[in-house]
N, C-alpha and C positions, 0 to 999 in steps of 0.2 A: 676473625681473620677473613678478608673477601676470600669468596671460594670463585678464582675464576684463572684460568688459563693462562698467564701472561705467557708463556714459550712453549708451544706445543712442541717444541725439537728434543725438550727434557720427555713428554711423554714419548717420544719415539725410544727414546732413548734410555728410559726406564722397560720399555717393554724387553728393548736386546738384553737389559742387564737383569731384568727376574728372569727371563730364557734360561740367559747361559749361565746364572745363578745354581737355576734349580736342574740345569745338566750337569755341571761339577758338582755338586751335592751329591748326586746319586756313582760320578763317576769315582769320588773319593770313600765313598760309603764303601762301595765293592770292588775297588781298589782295581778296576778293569774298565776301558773304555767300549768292553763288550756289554752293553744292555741288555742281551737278549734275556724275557723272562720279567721283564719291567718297565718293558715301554709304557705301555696301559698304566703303569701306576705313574711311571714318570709324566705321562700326557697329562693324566686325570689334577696333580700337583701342581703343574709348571700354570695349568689352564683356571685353575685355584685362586694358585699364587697370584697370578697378573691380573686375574678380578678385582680381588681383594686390596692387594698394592696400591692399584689404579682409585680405585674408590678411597683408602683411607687418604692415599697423599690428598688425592680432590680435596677431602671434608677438613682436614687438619692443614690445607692451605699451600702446601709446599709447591704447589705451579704457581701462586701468585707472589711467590718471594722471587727478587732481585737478586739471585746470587752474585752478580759480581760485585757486591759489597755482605758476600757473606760474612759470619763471624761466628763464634764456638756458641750462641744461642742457635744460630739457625742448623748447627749440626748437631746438637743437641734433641734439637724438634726433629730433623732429618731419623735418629738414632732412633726416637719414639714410635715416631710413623711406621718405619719398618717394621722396629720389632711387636706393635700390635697385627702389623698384618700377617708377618709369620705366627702370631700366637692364635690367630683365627685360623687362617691359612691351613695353618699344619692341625686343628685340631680338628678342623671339618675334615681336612681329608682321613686321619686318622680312624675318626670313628666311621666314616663310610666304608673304609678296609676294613674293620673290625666285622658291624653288625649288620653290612647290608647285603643281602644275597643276590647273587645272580652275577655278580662282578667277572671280568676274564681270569683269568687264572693271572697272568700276568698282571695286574693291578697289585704291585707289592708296592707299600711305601714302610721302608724302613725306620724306626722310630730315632734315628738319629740323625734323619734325613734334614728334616727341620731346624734342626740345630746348627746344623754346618750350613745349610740354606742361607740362617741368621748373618752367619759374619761373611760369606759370601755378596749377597742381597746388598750389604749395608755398604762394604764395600765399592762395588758395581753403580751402585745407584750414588753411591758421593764422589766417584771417580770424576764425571763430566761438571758438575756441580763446585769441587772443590777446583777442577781444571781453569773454570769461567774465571774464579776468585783470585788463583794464582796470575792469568793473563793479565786482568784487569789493576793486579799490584804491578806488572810488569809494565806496562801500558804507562802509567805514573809514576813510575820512576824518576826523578828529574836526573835531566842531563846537566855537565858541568860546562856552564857556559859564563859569561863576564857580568850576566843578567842575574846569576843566581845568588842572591847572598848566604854566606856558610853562620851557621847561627849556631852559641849556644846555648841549651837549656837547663838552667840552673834549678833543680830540684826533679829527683828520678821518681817522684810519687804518681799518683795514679794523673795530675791535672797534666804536671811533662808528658806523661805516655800518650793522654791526648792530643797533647798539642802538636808534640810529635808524626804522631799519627796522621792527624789531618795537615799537614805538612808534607806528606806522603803522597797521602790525596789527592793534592789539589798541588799538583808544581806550578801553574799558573799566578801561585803567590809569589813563585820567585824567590822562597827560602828552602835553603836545604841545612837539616840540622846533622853537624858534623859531629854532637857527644853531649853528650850529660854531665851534669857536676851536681854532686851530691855531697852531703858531710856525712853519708852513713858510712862505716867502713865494710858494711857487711853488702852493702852493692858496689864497691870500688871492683873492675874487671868485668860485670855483668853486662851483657846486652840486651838493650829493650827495645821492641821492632827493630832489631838488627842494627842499633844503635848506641855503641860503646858508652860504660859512664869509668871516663875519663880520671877523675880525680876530684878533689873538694873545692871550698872556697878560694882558699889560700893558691890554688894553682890556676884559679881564671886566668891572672896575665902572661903569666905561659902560656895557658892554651891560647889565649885569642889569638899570641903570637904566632905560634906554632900552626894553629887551623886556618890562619887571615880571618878571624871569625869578624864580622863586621856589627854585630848584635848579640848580646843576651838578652834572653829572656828569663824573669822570673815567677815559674809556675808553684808558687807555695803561697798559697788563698788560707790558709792557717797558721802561714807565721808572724811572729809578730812586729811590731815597730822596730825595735831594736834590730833583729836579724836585718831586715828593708834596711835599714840606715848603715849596716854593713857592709852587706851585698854593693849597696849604690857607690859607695866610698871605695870598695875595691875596684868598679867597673870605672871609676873615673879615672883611677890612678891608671887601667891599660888602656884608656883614650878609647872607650867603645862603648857603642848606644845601649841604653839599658831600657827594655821595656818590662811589663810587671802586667800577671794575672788580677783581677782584680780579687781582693779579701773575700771570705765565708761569707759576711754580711752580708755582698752586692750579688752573690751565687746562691739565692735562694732556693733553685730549682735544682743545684748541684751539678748543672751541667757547663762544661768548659768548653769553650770554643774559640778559634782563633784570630776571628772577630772583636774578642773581648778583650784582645791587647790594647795596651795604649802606654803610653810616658809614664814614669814613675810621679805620682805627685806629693803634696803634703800630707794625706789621709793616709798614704803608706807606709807614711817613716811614724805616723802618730797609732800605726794601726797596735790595737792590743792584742793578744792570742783570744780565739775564740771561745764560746761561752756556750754551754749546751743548750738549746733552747727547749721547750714543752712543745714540740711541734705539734705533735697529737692533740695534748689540753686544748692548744690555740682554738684549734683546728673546730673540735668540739664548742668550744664559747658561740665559734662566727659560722658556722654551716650549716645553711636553710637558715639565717638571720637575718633580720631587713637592721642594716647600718646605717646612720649618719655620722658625718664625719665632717665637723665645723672647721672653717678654715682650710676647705678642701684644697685649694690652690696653691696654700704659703708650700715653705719646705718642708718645714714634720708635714701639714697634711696631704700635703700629695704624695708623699712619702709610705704613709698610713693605707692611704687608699691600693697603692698597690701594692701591697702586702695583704692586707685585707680582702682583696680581690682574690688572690691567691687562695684563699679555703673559702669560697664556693657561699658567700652568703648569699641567701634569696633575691637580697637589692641592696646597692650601696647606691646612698642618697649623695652627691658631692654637692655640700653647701658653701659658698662664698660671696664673699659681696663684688667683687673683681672679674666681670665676665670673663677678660682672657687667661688669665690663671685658669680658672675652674674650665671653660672651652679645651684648654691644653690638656690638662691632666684626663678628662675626661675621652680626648680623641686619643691619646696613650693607651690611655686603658681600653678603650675599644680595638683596637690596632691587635694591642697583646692579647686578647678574649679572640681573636679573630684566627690568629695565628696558631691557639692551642688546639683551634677547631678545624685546621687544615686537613686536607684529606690523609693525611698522615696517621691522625687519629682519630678521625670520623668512624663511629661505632665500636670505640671503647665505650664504657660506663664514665672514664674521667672524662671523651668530649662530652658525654651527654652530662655531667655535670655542670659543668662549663656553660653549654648552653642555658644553662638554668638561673644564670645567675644575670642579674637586670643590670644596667648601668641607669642613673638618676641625675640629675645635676636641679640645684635650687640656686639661684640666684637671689641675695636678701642677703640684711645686715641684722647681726645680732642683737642689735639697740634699741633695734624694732619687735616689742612685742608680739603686734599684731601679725607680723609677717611670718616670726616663729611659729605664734600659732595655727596659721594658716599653712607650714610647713609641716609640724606633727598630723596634722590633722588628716593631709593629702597621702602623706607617707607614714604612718605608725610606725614610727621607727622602735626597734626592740633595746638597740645597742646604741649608743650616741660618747662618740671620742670627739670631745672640748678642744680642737686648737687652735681657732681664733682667736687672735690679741695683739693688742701692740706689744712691742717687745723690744724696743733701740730706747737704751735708756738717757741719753740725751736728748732725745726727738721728748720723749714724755717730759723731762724736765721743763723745755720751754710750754708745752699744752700739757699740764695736768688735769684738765676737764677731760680731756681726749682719754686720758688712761684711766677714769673712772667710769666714764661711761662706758668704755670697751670693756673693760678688763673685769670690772665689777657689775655695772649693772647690765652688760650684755650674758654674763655669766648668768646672773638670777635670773634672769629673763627667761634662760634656756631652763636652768634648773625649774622655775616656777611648770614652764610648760611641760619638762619631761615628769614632773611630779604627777599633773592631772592627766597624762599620758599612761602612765605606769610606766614609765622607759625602766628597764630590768636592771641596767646597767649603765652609769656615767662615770668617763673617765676624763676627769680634767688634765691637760699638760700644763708643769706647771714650770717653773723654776727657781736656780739654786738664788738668785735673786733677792726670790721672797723670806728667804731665813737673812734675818738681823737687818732688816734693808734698807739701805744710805740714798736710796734712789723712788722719787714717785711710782716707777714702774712696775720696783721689787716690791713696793708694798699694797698696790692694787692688785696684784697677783697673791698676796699673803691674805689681804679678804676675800679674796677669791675662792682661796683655801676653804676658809673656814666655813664661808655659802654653803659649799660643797659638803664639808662633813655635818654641817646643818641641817641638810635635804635627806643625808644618810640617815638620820636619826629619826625626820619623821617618816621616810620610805622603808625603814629596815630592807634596805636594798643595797646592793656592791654600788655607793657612788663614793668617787675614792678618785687623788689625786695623783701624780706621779710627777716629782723632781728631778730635774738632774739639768744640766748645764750649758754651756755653749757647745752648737754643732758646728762639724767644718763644712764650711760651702755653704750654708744655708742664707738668705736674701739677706743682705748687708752685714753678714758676718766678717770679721778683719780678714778671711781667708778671700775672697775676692775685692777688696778693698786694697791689699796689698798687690793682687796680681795686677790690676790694672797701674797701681802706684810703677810696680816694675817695667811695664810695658811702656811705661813711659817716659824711662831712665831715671824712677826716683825724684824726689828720694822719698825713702819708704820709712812713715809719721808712726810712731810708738808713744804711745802716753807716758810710758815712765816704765825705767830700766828693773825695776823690780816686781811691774805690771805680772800676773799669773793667772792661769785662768784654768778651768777642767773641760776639756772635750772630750767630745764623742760624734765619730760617722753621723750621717744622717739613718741609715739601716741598721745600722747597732742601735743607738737610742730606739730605734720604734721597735723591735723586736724585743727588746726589753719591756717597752710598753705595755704593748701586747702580754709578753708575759705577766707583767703587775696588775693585766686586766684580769688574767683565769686567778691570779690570788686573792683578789680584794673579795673582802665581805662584807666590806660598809665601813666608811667615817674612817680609814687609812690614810696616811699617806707615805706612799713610795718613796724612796730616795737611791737611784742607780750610780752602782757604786762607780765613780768616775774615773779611779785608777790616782796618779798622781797627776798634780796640775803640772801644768806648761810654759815656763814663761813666754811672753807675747816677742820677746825682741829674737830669742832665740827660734821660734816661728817665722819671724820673718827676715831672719839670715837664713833657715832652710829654703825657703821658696824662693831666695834669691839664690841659691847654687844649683838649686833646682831648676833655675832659668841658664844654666851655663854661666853665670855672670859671678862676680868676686864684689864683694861688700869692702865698700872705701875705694876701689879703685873705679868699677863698673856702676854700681849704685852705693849709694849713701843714707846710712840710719839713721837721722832725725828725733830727738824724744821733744816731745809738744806739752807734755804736761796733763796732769789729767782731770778728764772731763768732769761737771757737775752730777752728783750722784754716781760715781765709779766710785770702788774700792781699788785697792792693790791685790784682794785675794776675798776671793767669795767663800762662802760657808758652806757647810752643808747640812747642818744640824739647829734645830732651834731649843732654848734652852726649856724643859719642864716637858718636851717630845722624850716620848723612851721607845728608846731603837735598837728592834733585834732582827740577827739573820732571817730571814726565809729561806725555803726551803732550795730557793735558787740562790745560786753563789754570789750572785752581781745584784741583789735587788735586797735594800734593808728595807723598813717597817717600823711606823711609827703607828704602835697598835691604839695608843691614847690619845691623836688626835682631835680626835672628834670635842674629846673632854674639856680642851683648852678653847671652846667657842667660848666666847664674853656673852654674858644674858644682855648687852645691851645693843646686839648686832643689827636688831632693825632700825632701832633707834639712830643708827650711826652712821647707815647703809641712805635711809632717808636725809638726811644732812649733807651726806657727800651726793646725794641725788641732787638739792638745792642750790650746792655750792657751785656743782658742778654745770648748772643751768645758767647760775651768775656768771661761771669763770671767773671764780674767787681761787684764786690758786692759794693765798694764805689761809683760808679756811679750809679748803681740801686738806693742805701740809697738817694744820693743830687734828684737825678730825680724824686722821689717819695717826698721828700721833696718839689721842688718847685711845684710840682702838685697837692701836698696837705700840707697847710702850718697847720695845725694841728697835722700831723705828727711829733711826738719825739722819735727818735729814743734813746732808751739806757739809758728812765729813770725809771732804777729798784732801788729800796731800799733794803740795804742787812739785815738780821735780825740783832736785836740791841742785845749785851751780855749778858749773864744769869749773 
């Protein structure tokens, strides 16, 4: 805590109140506002007390706190401070009345003197303090004027209370929230910050009516898709804006603000309930860690990096071959490293953490040997997460050279070099693609796979893969592909009406990630358990009601038939993998991996190296075939006639 002065008017002011403290002490002690017979002792106490008082508030910091944004920690602190000075206070004067001679005769200090002192003192001294906090709520009050909108807050947990709160705050927002809606019945009637909760779901379009509420807000970052898809469906039906906390996923640091609002979108209504994560484990894997982290730019990796950043490794390298991807993510992360080191919390232990940790960026492509190696070389990286790669399975179908040299031989490339490195730890992202795969893409990732649990074997080291499916929002995923379709009145292009797919957030996936990294012990592969698929048409009738707009009259849904190498439904198991729980709920394990490498992997690996130098796409196809007999290439289904 800075020890320094901010309002000397609190020390004037703590003097009058240890005074007249430690005068009613003695006046209630002998039940007479005659002293006579104990001034000397009341001097010798009172002159004690304000020593002692004056010094501990200094050293324990209470002149440099703001009270007009006190709260029950800072009187909490307030409560300590006092009562260590009364417990010095009264003990020193105590035993100088006991054993020291020569004292006046009148130097009596009664041993119950200090006691009553205690809740006196504590009093006195929070009086002017608690007075600032009270003015300063009054001061922000908002008034009721045409400027203010009345808002409600739909969920009475601790995220409402803040939001609440700083709504209070700050009336310069211009929101005033007139109640709460909650489904507990055991908060129906209750006030929080002196702000009614109202009634449940089912009575929103009452209330809005009833309060002219012109906004909800939805403050429950724990609930899940379903609830969202309720909530929003009822705010439509009373014709009132609906905005939305973001999920647990995007609230890493657990802090709510009201900054953080924004429009309901599709990630809300898909969101799942949240999932406990190993924050600790993590925490332990990456702190004092020098990281790379390939593909620093795309969406899982920049995604990675700031989460990653978050426990404190020694250096996170951000590697990409796309200057301004990697330029962006990287001035993000600087920005937020900057922010945690605000004078706010300048000389905690966590800025001085903070401080410790490097930002890196490499610039280089994974296909380049040379340049990886000249990448571990510079930076020893300890930890290295794999998420560079093509990944638009039509894009690979027409260049299938392109998704062997990315996917496969920029993989080896890396593994070769974190092998003569000792990298501790290699986590490839992989996906659900690569089980049974109808697609070039899905099956340069399925050798990719097995590279990986190859390297495990000769490393006896955690290098271990992690599955799992389509993200929303991520760079050319159908979630911005359709927004823009809508923005531009449709119509909005679906492959085929029985098209289904598994998502997951961009922060949910990589916190899983993470997680499948503190489990792995070599030659695994992860499979995040994706919940149930989605159909894609039904996706994109939500984000068209999600745009205010009505499907068939507003915009129109289109099915185009589907593309080369899609499925109608992705897998997520490969057949002779045996998959059991781990110890986290959402992350299965395919402990035998490793075992289903083919002995003829270099051999194979070398041929699609050749092929892939021709741009023989038909021998890429057979070679990938006989190295993966699950692989079918070219079995799409076209849509059936209306």
């Amino acid at each position: 805590m800075p020890r320094y002065v901010r309002s000397p008017a609190y020390v004037g002011a703590d003097v009058v109140a240890v005074t007249l403290a430690a005068y009613l002490s003695y006046v209630l002690r002998l039940e007479s506002l005659d002293l006579t017979g104990y001034w000397s002792g009341l001097a010798g106490f009172t002159a004690l007390a304000l020593l002692v008082t004056l010094i501990v508030f200094w050293v324990t910091g209470m002149y440099a706190r703001y009270w007009r944004y006190a709260s029950i920690e800072e009187l909490l602190s307030l409560t300590g401070s006092v009562t260590t000075s009364v417990v010095l206070a009264g003990g020193i004067v105590l035993v100088i009345a006991r054993f020291m001679p020569g004292l006046p005769d009148d130097f009596v200090v009664p041993r119950s003197v200090p006691l009553i002192f205690l809740l006196l003192a504590l009093v006195f001294t929070a009086g002017p303090r608690l007075t600032a906090r009270l003015l300063a709520e009054r001061g922000h009050r908002p008034t009721t004027s045409s400027s203010v909108q009345p808002v409600l807050i739909m969920g009475a947990g601790d995220a409402g209370a803040m939001i609440a709160r700083e709504m209070q705050h700050n009336p310069q927002l211009g929101l005033l929230a007139v109640g709460f809606v909650d489904d507990d019945p055991r908060k129906q009637g209750l006030r929080i910050h002196n702000i009614p909760v109202l009634g449940n779901r089912y009575d929103l379009p009452r209330l809005v009516e009833r309060y002219q509420a012109r906004q909800v807000i939805i403050a429950m970052p724990t609930a899940p898709g379903k609830t969202i898809r309720e909530l929003v469906a009822i705010c439509e039906q009373a014709h009132v804006q609906t905005r939305i906390m973001p999920g647990i996923y995007e609230l890493l640091d657990g802090r709510v603000s009201i900054n953080q609002l924004r429009d309901v979108e599709i990630e809300d209504l898909l969101r799942r309930e949240p999932v406990r994560t190993d924050m600790a484990a993590i925490g332990e894997l990456l702190h004092g860690k020098r990281v790379l982290v390939t593909g620093g730019g795309g969406s899982i990796g920049s995604e990675l990096c700031r989460q990653i950043v978050r426990f404190d490794p020694a250096e996170l390298i951000i590697l990409g071959r796309g200057e301004n991807s990697v330029f962006e993510i990287y001035q993000e992360l600087c920005a937020a490293l900057a922010s945690r080191q605000s004078p706010a919390t300048t000389g905690t232990a966590h800025a001085h953490a903070q401080a410790a940790c490097r930002l890196t960026t490499a610039i280089g492509d994974i296909r380049s040997l040379d340049r990886m190696w000249a990448v571990f070389e510079q930076y020893q990286p300890e930890l290295v997460f794999h998420a560079a790669a093509h990944k638009h399975v039509p894009m690979m179908e027409l260049n299938p050279a392109e998704a062997i040299t990315n996917n496969v031989l920029g993989t080896q490339n890396l593994l070769n070099v974190a092998l003569a490195h000792q990298v501790q730890r290699f986590v490839m992202i992989s996906t659900d693609k690569a089980v049974s795969p109808t697609s070039v893409m899905g099956a340069s990732k399925r050798v990719a796979e097995l590279l990986v649990h190859r390297a495990a074997t000769i490393s006896q080291q955690p290098y271990l893969a992690v599955r799992f499916g389509n993200v929303l929002g991520s760079r050319g995923s159908v979630v911005p592909i359709f927004k823009k379709q809508i923005a531009a009145g449709g119509p909005v292009t679906v492959t085929h009406p029985d098209m289904r797919r598994y998502f997951m957030t961009i922060p949910e996936a990589v916190q899983l990630v993470l997680q499948a990294a503190v489990l792995g012990r070599g030659g695994e592969v992860f499979v995040l358990d994706m919940g149930e698929p989605v159909r894609i048409v039904d996706l994109a009738r939500d984000l068209v009601e999600l745009s205010g707009l009505e499907v068939g009259r507003d915009v129109d849904i289109v099915f185009v038939g589907v593309r080369p190498g899609e499925k109608l439904s992705e897998d997520l198991f490969i057949p002779g993998e045996r998959y059991e729980r781990t110890c986290h709920q959402k992350i299965l394990i395919a402990s035998n991996a490793s075992s289903l490498v083919p002995p003829n992997l270099d051999d194979a690996i070398q041929s699609l190296a050749r092929a892939s130098q021709q741009n023989d796409a038909r021998a890429i196809i057979h070679i990938l075939q006989e190295l993966i007999p699950e692989y079918q290439p070219g079995q799409t289904t076209q849509v059936p006639p209306e």
